[in-house]
C-alpha positions as CSV (number, residue, x, y, z in Angstrom):
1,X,0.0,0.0,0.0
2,X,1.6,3.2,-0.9
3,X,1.4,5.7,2.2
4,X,0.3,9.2,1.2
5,X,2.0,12.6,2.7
6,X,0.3,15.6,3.6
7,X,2.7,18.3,4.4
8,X,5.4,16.5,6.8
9,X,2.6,13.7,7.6
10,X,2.3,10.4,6.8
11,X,-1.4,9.5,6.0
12,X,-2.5,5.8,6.8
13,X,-6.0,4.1,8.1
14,X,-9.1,5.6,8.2
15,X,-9.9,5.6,12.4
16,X,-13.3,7.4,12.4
17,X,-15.9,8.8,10.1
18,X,-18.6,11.4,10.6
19,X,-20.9,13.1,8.5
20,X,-18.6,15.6,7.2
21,X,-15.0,14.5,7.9
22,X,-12.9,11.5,8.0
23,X,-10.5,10.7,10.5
24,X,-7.1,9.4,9.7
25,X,-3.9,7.9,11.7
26,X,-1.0,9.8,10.4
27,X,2.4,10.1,11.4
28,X,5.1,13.1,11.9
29,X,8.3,11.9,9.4
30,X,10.2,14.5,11.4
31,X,9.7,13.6,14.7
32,X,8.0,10.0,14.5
33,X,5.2,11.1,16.6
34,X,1.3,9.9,15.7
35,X,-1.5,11.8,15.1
36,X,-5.0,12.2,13.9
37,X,-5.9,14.1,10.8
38,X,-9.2,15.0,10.4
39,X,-9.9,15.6,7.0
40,X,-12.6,18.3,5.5
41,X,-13.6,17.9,1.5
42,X,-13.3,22.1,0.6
43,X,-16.5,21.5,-1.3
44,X,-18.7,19.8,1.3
45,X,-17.6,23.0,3.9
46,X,-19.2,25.2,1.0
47,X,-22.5,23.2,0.0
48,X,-23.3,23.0,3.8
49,X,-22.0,26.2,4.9
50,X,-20.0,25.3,7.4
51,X,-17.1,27.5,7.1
52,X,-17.7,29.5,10.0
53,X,-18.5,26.5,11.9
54,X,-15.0,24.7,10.6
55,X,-13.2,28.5,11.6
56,X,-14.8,28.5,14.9
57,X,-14.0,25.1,16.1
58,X,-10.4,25.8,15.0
59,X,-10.0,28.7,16.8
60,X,-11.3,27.4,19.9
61,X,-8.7,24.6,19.5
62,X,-5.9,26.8,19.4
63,X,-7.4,28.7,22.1
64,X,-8.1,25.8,24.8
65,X,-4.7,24.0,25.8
66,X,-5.1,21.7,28.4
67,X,-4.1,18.5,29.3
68,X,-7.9,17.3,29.6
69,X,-9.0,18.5,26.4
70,X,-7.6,17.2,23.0
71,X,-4.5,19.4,21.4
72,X,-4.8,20.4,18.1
73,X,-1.2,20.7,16.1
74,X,-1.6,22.8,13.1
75,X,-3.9,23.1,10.1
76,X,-3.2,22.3,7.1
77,X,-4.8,23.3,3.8
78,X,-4.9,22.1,0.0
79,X,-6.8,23.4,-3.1
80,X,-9.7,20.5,-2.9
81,X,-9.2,19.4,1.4
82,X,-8.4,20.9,4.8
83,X,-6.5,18.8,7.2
84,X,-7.0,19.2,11.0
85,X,-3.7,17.8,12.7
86,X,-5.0,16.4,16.3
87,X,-3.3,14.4,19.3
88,X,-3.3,11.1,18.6
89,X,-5.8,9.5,21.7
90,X,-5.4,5.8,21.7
91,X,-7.6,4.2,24.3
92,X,-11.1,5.1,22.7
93,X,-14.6,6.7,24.0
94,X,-15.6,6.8,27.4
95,X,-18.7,5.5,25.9
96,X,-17.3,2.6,24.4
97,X,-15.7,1.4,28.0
98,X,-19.2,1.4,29.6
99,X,-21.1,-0.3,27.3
100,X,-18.1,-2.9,28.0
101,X,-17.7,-2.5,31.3
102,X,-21.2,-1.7,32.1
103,X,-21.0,1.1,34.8
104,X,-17.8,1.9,36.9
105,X,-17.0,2.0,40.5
106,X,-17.6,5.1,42.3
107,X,-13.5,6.0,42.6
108,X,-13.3,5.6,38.7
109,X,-15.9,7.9,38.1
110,X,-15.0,10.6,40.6
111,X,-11.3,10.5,38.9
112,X,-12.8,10.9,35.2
113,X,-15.5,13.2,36.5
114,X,-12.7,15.4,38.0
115,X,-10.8,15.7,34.8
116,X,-14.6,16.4,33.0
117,X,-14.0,19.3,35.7
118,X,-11.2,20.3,35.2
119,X,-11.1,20.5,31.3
120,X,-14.5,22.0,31.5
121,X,-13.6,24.7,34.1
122,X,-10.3,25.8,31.8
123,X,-12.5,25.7,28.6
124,X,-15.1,28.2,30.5
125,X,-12.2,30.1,31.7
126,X,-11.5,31.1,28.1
127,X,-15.1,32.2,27.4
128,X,-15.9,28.5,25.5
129,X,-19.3,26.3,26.1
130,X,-18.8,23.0,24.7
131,X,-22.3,22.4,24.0
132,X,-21.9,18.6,23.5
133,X,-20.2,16.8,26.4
134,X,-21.3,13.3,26.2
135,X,-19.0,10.2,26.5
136,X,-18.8,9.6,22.8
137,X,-16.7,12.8,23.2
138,X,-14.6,12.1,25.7
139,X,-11.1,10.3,24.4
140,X,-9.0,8.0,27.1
141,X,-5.4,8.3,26.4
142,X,-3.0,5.7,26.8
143,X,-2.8,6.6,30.7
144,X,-6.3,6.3,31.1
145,X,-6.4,10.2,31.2
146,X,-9.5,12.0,29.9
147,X,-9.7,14.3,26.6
148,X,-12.4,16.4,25.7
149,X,-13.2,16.2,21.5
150,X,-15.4,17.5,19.6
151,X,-15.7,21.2,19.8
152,X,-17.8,21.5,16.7
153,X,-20.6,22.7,18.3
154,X,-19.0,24.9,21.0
155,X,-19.4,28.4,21.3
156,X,-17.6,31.4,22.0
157,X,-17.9,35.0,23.6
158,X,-19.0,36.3,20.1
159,X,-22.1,34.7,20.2
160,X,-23.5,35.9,23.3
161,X,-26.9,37.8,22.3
162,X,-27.1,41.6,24.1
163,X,-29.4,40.1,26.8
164,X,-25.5,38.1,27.7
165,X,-27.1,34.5,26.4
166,X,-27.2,31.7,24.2
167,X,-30.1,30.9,21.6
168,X,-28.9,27.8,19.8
169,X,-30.8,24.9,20.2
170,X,-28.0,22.0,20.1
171,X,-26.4,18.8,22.2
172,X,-27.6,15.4,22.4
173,X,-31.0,15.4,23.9
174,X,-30.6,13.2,26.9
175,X,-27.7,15.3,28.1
176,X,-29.2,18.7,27.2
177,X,-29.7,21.4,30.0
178,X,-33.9,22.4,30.9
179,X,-33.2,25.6,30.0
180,X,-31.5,25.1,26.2
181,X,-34.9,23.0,25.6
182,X,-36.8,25.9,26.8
183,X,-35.8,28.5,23.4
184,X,-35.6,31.6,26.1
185,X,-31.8,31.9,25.8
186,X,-29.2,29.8,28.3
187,X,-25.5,30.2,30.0
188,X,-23.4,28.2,27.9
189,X,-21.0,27.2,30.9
190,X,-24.1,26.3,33.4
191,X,-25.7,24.2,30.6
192,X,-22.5,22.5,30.3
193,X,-21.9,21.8,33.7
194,X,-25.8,19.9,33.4
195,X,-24.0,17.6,30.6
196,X,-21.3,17.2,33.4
197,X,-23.9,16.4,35.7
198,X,-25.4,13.5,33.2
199,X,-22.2,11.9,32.4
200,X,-21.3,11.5,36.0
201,X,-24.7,9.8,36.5
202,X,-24.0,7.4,33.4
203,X,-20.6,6.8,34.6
204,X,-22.1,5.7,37.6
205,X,-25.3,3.8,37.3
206,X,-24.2,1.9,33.3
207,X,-27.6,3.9,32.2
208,X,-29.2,7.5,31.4
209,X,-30.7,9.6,34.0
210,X,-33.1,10.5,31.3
211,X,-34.1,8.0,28.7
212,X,-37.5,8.1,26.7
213,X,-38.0,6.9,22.9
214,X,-40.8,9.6,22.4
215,X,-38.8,13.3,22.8
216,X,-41.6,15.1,24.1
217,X,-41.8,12.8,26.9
218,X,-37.9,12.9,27.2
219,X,-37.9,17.0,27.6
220,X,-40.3,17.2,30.2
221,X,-38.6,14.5,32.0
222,X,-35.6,16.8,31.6
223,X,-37.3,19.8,32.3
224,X,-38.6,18.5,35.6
225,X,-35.4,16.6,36.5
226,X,-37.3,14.1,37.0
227,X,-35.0,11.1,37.6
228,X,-34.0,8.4,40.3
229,X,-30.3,7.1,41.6
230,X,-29.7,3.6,41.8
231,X,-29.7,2.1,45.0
232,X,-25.6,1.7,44.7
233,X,-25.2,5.3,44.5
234,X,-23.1,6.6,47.9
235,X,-25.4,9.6,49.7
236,X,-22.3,11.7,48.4
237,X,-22.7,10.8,44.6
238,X,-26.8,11.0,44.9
239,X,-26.8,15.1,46.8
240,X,-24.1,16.0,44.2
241,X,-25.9,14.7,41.3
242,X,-29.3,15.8,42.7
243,X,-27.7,18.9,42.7
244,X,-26.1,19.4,39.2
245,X,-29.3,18.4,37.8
246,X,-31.4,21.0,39.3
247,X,-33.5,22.4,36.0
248,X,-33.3,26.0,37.7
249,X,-29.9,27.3,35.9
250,X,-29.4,29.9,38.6
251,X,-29.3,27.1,41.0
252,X,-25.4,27.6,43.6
253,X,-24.1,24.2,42.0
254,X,-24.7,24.7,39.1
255,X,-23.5,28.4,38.7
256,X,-20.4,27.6,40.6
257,X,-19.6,24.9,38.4
């Protein structure tokens, strides 16, 4: 098989596929070290407008450095692709290790909900809501250390309406806030922190807080945080949990992250 180079990289397997990119495993000839390139078709960006989505999501990349979220390298750029050079995260989703593992001991989940935290917390810090943290995009590296991916959907300062919120409906809908469901405007950061809140509760109990085939009866189950912890959940786990998902937004825990 002949290996293809882009720029100084050498392009091999394909290691993920979405809807608009392709993920590839390359390696650095200088230094030997491996990558992912994400790779954008120029034409796809245009027919479904995402240029300012692809420039946004690059920008918060360079912008959020942190050994909990996932580093981006350096873009690249030909006349027909764009190549998105990103750490190379080998140990998979978070999701795929509970549907494996089914859920996790309590000390696993407080040390992967802590570096949730703690990425989350820098990536707010820099004026960025994520918008989508689920475990699908969370990446394990070979330590067994948490990445955040995925910043397609995140949002910066810039988007802020005058009244200081959010107005994009957007997320996966069993980890979306109350308040992004309810189209009056949100806090990016405190509707994150809800995700948070959601993703320590799957960690936890191998299942959704929230889980209904028909959405309608999924929001308002989500609107009225209406949800019960397993029996195996410690008091500690069940008051924070209770806690995050309060649907007020202007709740203490939430607010203070």
């Amino acid at each position: 098989m002949v290996m293809r180079k882009v720029g100084k990289y050498e392009v091999g397997r394909t290691i993920g596929e979405g809807t608009f990119a392709k993920v590839k495993f390359a390696q650095n000839t200088e230094t030997g070290e491996s990558v992912a390139m994400k790779v954008l078709d120029r034409q796809t960006v245009l027919k479904h407008k995402m240029v300012e989505q692809i420039k946004r999501e690059i920008s918060i990349m360079k912008l959020v450095r942190h050994p909990n979220v996932v580093r981006l390298h350096e873009v690249l750029a030909s006349r027909c692709k764009i190549y998105i050079i990103l750490e190379f995260v080998t140990g998979g989703e978070l999701f795929d290790k509970i549907v494996h593992q089914g859920r996790l001991n309590e000390n696993d989940s407080r040390k992967y909900f802590q570096q949730l935290m703690d990425g989350v917390d820098y990536c707010h810090s820099k004026g960025v809501s994520h918008r989508d943290l689920k475990p699908e995009n969370l990446l394990l590296d070979s330590l067994d250390n948490l990445k955040i991916s995925d910043f397609g959907l995140s949002a910066l300062p810039q988007q802020v309406r005058e009244d200081g919120l959010l107005h994009t409906t957007c997320g996966t809908p069993n980890y979306v806030a109350p308040e992004v469901l309810n189209d009056k405007g949100y806090d990016g950061a405190v509707a994150d922190i809800w995700s948070c809140g959601v993703i320590l509760f799957v960690l936890m109990a191998g299942f959704l807080p929230f889980d209904e085939a028909d959405l309608n009866t999924l929001y308002s189950k989500i609107r009225e945080a209406d949800f019960t912890c397993p029996p195996w959940f410690s008091s500690g786990a069940k008051t924070l949990i209770t806690n995050i998902l309060d649907p007020n937004p202007l709740t203490d825990e939430r607010n203070s992250g």
